[in-house]
C-alpha positions in Angstrom: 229.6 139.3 40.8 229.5 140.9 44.4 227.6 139.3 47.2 226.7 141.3 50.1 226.3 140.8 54.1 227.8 139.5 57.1 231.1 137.5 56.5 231.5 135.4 58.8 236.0 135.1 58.9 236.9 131.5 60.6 240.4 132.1 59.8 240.6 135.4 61.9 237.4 135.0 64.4 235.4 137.7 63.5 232.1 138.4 61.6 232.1 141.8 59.7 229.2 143.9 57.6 230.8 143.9 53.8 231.1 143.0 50.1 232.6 140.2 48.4 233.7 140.0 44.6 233.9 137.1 42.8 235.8 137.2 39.6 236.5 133.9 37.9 235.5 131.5 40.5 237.6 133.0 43.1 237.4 135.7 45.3 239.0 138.5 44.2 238.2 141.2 46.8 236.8 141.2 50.0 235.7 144.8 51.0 234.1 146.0 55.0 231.1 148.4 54.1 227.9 148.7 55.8 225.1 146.8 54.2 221.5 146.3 54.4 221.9 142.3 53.8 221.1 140.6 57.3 222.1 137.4 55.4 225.3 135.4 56.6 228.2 134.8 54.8 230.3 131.3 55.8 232.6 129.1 54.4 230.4 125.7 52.4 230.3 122.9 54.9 232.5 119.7 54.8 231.6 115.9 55.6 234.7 114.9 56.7 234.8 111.3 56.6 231.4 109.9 54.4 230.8 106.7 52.5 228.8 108.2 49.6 227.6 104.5 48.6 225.7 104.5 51.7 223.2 107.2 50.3 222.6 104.4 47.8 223.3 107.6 45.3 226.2 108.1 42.4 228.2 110.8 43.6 226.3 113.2 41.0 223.0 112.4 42.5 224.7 113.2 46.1 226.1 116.4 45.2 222.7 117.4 43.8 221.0 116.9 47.7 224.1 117.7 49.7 224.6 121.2 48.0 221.2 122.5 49.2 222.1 122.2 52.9 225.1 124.4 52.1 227.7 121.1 51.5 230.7 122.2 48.8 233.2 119.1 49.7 232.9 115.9 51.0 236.5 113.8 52.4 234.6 110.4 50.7 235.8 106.8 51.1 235.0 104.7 48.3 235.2 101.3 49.7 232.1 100.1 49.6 232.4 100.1 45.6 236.0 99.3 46.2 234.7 95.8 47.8 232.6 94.7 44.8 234.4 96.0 41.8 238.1 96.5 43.0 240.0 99.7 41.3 237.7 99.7 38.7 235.2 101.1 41.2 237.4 103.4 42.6 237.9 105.2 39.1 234.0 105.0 38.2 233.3 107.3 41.9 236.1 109.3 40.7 234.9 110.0 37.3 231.3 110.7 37.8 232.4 112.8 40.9 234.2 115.3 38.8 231.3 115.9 36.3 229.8 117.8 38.5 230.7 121.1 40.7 231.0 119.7 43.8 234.6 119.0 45.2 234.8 115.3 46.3 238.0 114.6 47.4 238.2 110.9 47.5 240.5 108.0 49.6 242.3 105.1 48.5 240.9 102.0 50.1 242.8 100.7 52.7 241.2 97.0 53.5 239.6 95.5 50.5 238.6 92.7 50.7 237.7 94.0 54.7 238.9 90.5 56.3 239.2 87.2 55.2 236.5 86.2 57.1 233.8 87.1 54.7 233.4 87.0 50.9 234.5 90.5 48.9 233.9 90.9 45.0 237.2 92.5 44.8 241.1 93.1 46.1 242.9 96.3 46.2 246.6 95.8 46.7 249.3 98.1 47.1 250.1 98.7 43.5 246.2 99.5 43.1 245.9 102.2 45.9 249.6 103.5 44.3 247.8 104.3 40.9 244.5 105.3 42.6 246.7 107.9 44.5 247.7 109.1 40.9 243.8 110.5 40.3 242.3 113.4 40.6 241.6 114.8 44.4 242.5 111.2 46.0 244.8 112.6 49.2 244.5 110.2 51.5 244.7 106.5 52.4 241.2 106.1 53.6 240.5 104.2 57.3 242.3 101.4 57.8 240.4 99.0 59.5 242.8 96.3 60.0 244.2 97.9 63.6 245.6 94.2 64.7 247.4 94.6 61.7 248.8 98.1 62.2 249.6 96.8 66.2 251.4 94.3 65.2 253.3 95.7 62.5 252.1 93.6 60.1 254.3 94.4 56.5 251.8 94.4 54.1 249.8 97.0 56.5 252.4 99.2 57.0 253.5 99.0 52.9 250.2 100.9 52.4 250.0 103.4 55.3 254.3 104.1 54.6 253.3 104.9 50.6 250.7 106.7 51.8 253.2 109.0 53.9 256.1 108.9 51.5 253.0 110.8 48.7 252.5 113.1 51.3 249.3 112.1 52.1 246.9 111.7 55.8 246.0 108.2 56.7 242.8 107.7 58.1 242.0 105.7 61.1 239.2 102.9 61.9 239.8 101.4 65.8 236.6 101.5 68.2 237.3 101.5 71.6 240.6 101.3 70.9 243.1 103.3 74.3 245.7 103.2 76.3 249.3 101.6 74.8 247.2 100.2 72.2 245.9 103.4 70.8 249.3 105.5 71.0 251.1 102.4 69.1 248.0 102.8 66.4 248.2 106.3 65.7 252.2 106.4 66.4 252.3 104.0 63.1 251.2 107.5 60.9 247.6 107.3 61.4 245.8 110.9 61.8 242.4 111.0 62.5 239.1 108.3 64.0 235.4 108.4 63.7 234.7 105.4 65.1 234.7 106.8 69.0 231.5 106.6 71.0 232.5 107.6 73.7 234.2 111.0 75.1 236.8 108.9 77.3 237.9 107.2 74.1 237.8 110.8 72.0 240.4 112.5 75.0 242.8 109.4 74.9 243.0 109.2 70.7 243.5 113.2 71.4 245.7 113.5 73.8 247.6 111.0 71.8 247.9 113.0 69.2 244.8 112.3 66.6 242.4 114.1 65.3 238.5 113.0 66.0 235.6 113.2 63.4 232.5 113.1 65.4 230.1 111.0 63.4 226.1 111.0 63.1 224.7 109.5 60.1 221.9 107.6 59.7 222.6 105.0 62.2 225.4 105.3 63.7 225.0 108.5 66.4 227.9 109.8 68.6 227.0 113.6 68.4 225.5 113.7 71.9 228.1 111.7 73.3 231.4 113.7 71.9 229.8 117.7 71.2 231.5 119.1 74.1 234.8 118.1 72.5 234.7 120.6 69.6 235.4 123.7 72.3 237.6 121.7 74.7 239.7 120.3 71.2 238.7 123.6 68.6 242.0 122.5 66.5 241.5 119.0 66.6 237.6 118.2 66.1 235.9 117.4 62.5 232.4 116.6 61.4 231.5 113.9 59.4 228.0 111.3 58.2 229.8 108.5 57.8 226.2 107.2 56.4 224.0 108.4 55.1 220.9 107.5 53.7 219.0 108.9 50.9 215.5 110.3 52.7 217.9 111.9 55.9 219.8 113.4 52.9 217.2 115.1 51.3 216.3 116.2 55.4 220.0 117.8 56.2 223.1 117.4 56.2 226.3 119.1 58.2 224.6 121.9 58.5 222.1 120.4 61.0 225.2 119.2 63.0 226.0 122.9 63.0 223.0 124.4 64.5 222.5 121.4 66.9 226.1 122.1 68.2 225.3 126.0 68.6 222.2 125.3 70.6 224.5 123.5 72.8 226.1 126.7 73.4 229.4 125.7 71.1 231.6 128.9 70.4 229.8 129.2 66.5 233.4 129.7 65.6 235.0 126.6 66.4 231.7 125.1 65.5 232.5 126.3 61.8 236.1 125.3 62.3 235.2 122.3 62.5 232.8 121.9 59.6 235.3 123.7 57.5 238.6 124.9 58.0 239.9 121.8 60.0 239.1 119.7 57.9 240.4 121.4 54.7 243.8 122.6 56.3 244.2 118.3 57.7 243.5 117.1 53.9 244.8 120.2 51.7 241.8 120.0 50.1 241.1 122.8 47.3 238.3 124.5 48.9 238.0 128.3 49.9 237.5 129.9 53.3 236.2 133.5 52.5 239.5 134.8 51.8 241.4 136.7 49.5 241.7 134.6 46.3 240.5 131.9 47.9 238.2 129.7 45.6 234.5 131.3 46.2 232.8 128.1 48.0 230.7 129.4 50.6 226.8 129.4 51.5 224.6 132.0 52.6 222.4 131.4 55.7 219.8 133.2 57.5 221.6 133.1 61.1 224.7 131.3 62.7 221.8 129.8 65.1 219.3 127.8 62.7 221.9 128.0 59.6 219.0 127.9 57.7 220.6 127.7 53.7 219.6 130.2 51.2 222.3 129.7 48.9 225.2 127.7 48.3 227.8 128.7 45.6 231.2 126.7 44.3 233.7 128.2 42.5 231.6 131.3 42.2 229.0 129.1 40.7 225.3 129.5 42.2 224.4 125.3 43.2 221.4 125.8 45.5 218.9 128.2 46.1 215.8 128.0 48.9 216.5 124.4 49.0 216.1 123.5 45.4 219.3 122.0 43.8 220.4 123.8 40.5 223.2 120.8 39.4 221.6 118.5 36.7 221.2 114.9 37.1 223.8 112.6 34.9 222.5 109.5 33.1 225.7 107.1 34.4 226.3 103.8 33.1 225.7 100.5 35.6 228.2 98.7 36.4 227.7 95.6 38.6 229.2 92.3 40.1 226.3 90.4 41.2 226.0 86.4 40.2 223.8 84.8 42.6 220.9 82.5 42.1 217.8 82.5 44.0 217.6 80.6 47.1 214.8 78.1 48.5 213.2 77.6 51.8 214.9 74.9 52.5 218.4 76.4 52.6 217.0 78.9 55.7 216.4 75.7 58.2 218.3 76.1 61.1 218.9 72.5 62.7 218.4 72.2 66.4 221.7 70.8 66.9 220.8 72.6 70.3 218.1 74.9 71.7 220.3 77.3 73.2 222.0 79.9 70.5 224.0 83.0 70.6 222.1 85.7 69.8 223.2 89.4 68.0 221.8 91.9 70.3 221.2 95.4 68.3 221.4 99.0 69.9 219.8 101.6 68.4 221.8 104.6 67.1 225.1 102.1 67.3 227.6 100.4 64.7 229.0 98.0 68.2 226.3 94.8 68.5 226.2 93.2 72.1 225.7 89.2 72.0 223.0 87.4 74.8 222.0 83.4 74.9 219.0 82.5 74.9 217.0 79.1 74.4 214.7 78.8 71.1 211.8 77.1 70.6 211.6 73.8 67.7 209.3 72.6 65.5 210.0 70.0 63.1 213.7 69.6 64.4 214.3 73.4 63.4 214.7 75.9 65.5 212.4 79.1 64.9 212.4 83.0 65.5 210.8 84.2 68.5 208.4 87.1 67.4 207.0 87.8 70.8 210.6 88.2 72.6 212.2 89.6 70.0 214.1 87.3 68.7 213.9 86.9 64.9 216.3 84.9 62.0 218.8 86.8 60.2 220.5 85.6 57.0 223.6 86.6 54.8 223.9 85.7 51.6 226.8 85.6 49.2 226.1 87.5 46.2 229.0 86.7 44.5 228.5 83.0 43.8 225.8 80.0 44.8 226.5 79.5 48.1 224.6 78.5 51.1 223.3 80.9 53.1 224.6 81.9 56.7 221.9 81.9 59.4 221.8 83.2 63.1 218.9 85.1 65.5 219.0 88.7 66.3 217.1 90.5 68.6 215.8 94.6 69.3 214.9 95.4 65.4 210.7 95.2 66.9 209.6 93.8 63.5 206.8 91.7 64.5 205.5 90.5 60.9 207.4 89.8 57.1 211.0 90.7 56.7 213.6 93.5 55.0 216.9 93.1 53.4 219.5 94.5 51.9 222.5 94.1 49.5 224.4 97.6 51.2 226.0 95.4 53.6 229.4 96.4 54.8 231.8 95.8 54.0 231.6 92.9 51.2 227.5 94.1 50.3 226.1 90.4 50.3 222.6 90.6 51.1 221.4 90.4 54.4 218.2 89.9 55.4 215.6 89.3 59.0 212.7 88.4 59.4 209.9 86.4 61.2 209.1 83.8 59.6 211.0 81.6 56.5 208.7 82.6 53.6 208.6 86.4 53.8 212.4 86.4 54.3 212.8 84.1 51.3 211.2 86.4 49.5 212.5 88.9 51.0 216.5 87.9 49.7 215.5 86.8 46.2 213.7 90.3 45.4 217.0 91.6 45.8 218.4 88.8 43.4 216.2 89.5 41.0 217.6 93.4 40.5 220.9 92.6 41.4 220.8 94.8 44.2 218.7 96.6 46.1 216.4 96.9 49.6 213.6 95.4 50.0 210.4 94.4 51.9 208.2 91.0 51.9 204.9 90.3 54.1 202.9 87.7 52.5 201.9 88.8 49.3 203.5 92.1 49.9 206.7 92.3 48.1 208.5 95.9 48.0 211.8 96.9 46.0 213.9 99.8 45.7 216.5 98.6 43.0 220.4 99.1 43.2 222.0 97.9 39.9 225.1 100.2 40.3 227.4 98.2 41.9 223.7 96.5 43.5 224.5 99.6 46.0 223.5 102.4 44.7 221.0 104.0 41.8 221.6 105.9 38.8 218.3 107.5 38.9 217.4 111.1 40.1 218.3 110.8 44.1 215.1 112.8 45.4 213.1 110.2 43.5 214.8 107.3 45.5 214.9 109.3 48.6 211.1 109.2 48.3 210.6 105.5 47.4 213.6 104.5 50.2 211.6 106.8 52.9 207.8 104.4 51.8 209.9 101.6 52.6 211.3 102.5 55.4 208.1 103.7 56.6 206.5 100.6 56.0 208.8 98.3 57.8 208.3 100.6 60.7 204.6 100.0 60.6 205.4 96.1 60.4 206.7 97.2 64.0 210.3 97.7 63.5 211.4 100.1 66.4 215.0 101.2 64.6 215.6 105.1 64.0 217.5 103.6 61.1 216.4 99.8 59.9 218.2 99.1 57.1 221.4 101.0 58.1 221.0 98.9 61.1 220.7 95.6 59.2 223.9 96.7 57.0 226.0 97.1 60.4 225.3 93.5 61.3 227.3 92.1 58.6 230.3 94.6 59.5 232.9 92.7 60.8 235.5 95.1 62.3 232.8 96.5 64.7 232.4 94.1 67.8 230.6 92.3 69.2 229.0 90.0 67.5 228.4 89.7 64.0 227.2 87.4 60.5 229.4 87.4 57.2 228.4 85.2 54.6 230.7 82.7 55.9 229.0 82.4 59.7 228.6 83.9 63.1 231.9 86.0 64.0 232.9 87.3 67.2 234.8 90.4 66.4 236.3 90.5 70.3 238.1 87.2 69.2 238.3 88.0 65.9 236.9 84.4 65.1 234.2 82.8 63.6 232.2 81.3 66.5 229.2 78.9 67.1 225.4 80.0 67.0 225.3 77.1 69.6 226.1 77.2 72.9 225.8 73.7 75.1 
């Protein structure tokens, strides 16, 4: 097979008129000749760092999407799964990853369960993440969270990240706002590489320290505008990643839209490609070509280096995508699932007015890092109640695990001024968190998710809506445009409830994440991650 038009080389900076052969899967001769093909030739983008639970997709059903907006490879941290089925997880990502042509190249989990402070369906220990290292395409030790641990040397934390070297393999990194002493001693104990910065300050000091940034913007979480500039100041050193992504902005774009955003910046398109390529597949070794000589043939075709509009995406010499339509079928994958809680009553959602002033989780749009305000609450019947006017509205976690009661707090700046959503993709431990304005709808809201065992959801009076989860009660096993479509009506609709969040439910997941200050709710109560305690939703 011979493809013909402009090649664009990122290994050599240039872009030449000429003819590639493909023989095999690989390329097998690369030849300059004049050509009537305005098309562009580049190397298949790469999501550097990407949580492929958080598209509540299989990895299958997320190579079918990803491939038509030129993705070939993704560097894909299974610990969502990891946190609700242990190994077992692990191996079922791995597995249905490689029945399909697209090259995942998964992590070991690092921190499962995440902390002690919250309630995880699973442990990976050392001897786990050695035999998950023994799988296909797992090079790395994915982010370790636990950055106390690593700065204080604790044994156990450095058993993992010193296998992890020994194998010959990068160690991701998880520490925001970390600088100064603090981050040298981090990333002087073998760790490579951070997504978590949002802010450039942060970015120069993890670089000039010696690690290597992933700028991140998924679905919620959005740092692009604050760290672009650093892929031409750093062109070695700078990667592209989701982090998380959610089905409907999936279906929408992928890397490729970081790509042209970056150009239009006026990034050299050179070191933009670096970065959503070459960097990233020289730091992990991963086994994915870069338009040279015998090089695996991964690659996309695009209309210009300006709109990097796909037209077609190959792997291994194989055509994936074409106009935007993905040519990998769908697998019919078994469920597997670890979810055993009963449905809860109104009752257990009172919150006691032990006092009328409460801490409060304060959301930002567009940002993992919650702020915390106090504010005084109003009571009726002894209980105190959400505030809908202000803002201020109830949020629940519940353990999905086991009968438990439920954890209860406020939280303001989601906009939602009638029912209530929830979720069971809650990081890390997925128990299902829920807000909403009033007791009933976010009753309702939580045990729609029980019923499935697992999934998002949406309750406003009689109103109940449901996109079901059952693999893992994170993700579906069904066709991923078809719960792209019926994730996107949901979303939609809590937006019209009044919800003023880019990214609602992505949002909602992020309050539950423990390891991202300030103030968050695990199953087990209000936590200040600044402390790294739990703390009281009362303040005298």
């Amino acid at each position: 097979m011979k493809i013909e038009g402009n090649i664009v080389d990122i290994v050599n900076k240039r872009t030449y008129k000429g003819e590639i052969t493909i023989l095999n899967g690989k390329i097998s001769a690369i030849r300059e000749c004049e050509t009537d093909h305005e098309q562009f030739i580049i190397p298949g983008f790469i999501d550097a760092h990407v949580h492929v639970e958080s598209s509540m997709l299989i990895p299958s059903e997320f190579a079918r999407m990803a491939v038509c907006h030129g993705s070939v490879a993704t560097i894909s941290d299974p610990h969502e799964i990891g946190n609700v089925l242990g190994k077992g997880g692990v191996e079922y990502m791995v597995n249905n990853g490689f029945k399909t042509p697209f090259k995942f190249h998964f992590g070991a989990p690092s921190c499962v369960p995440a902390t002690i402070f919250e309630t995880a369906g699973a442990e990976i220990t050392l001897d786990d993440i050695e035999e998950i290292f023994q799988l296909p395409r797992v090079n790395y030790l994915a982010e370790m969270m636990n950055f106390p641990g690593v700065l204080n040397r604790d044994p156990e934390v450095m058993a993992k990240i010193n296998l992890a070297i020994k194998l010959g393999k990068q160690v991701d990194g998880h520490a925001p706002g970390l600088m100064g002493e603090d981050a040298k001693r981090y990333i002087d104990a073998g760790i490579t590489t951070d997504h978590e910065c949002f802010s450039k300050p942060e970015a120069v000091n993890k670089l000039n320290h010696g690690m290597k940034i992933i700028i991140r913007e998924g679905s919620a979480a959005k740092n692009f505008e604050a760290l672009w500039s650093l892929i031409d100041e750093f062109p070695e050193d700078v990667m592209l990643c989701s982090d998380d992504k959610h089905p409907n902005d999936l279906a929408v774009g992928h890397i490729n839209d970081l790509a042209r955003r970056a150009v239009s910046k006026g990034c050299d398109v050179f070191n933009v490609l670096r970065a959503a390529s070459y960097n990233p597949i020289k730091h992990y070794k991963m086994d994915v070509g870069l338009l040279q000589l015998n090089d695996p043939a991964d690659f996309c075709i695009v209309n210009n280096l300006v709109d990097f509009k796909v037209g077609a995406t190959y792997i291994d010499g194989n055509l994936v995508a074409q106009n935007g339509k993905t040519r990998i079928n769908s697998i019919k994958e078994e469920i597997v699932n670890n979810f055993s809680c009963s449905e809860i009553g109104l009752e257990q959602l009172r919150v006691d007015a032990q006092s009328t002033n409460v801490q409060v989780i304060c959301v930002e749009d567009g940002q993992l890092i919650t702020t915390k305000e106090i504010t005084e609450l109003t009571v009726v019947d002894g209980a105190l109640v959400p505030n809908v006017a202000e803002d201020i509205l109830k949020i629940a976690v519940v353990n999905r695990y086991e009968d438990a009661p439920p954890a209860l707090g406020f939280v303001k700046n989601f906009g939602l001024k009638h029912g209530a959503i929830a979720s069971c993709v809650a990081h890390d431990s997925h128990n299902i968190i829920a807000v909403g304005t009033n007791d009933k709808d976010l009753c309702e809201a939580i045990n729609a998710i029980v019923r499935e065992k697992g999934g998002v959801s949406l309750a406003n009076g009689d109103e109940v809506s449901t996109v079901a989860l059952p693999v893992a009660g994170i993700m579906s096993n069904l066709d991923g445009y078809e719960v792209a479509e019926a994730y996107e009506k949901l979303d939609l609709r809590s937006k019209e409830l009044g919800v003023t969040l880019a990214a609602p439910y992505m949002t909602l997941s992020f309050c539950a994440l423990l390891v991202i200050p300030k103030l968050k709710l695990s199953d087990k109560g209000l936590f200040d991650g600044e402390k790294f305690c739990f703390t009281s939703i009362y303040v005298d």
